[in-house]
Residue, then its C-alpha position, 0 to 999 in steps of 0.5 A: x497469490x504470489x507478488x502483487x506490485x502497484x504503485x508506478x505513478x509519480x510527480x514532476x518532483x519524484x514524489x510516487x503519487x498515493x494509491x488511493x483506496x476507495x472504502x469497504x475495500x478487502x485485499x486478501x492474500x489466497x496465502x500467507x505467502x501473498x505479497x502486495x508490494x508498492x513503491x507508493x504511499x497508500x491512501x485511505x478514502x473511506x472507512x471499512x479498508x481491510x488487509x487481510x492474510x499477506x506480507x505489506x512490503x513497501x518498497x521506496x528508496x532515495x535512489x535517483x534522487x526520488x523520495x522515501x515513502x512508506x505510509x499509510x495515510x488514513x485521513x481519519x478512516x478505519x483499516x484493518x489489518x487481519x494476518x498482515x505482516x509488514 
């Protein structure tokens, strides 16, 4: 429940590295008022990927000269996104 914020890991050039996010894997919110927060693009790495009863919040600016992410890369898997704002 709450905020949950990951994604601090970048290249040499700024660019935020992926969260990676192995298969049959579930992020459920205990609320809807749940919060996962990342300033990184997402990355499937296998089908059966659920998100369920929580806020998706990117957070990605151009400040510092960094750049804009806010993806999720499914490279061809399933996710499902069950009671998910974004």
């Amino acid at each position: 429940s709450g905020v949950v914020t990951v994604g601090d890991r970048a290249d040499t050039n700024g660019r935020m590295l992926p969260i990676m996010i192995p298969q049959e894997t579930i992020i459920r919110g205990e609320t809807a008022e749940s919060i996962l927060c990342t300033r990184a693009p997402l990355q499937l790495e296998g089908d059966g990927v659920l998100f369920q009863n929580m806020k998706l919040q990117f957070e990605s600016s151009n400040a510092l000269g960094s750049v804009v992410h806010r993806e999720i890369f499914l490279a061809g898997h399933s996710l499902t996104l069950d009671h998910v704002g974004t």
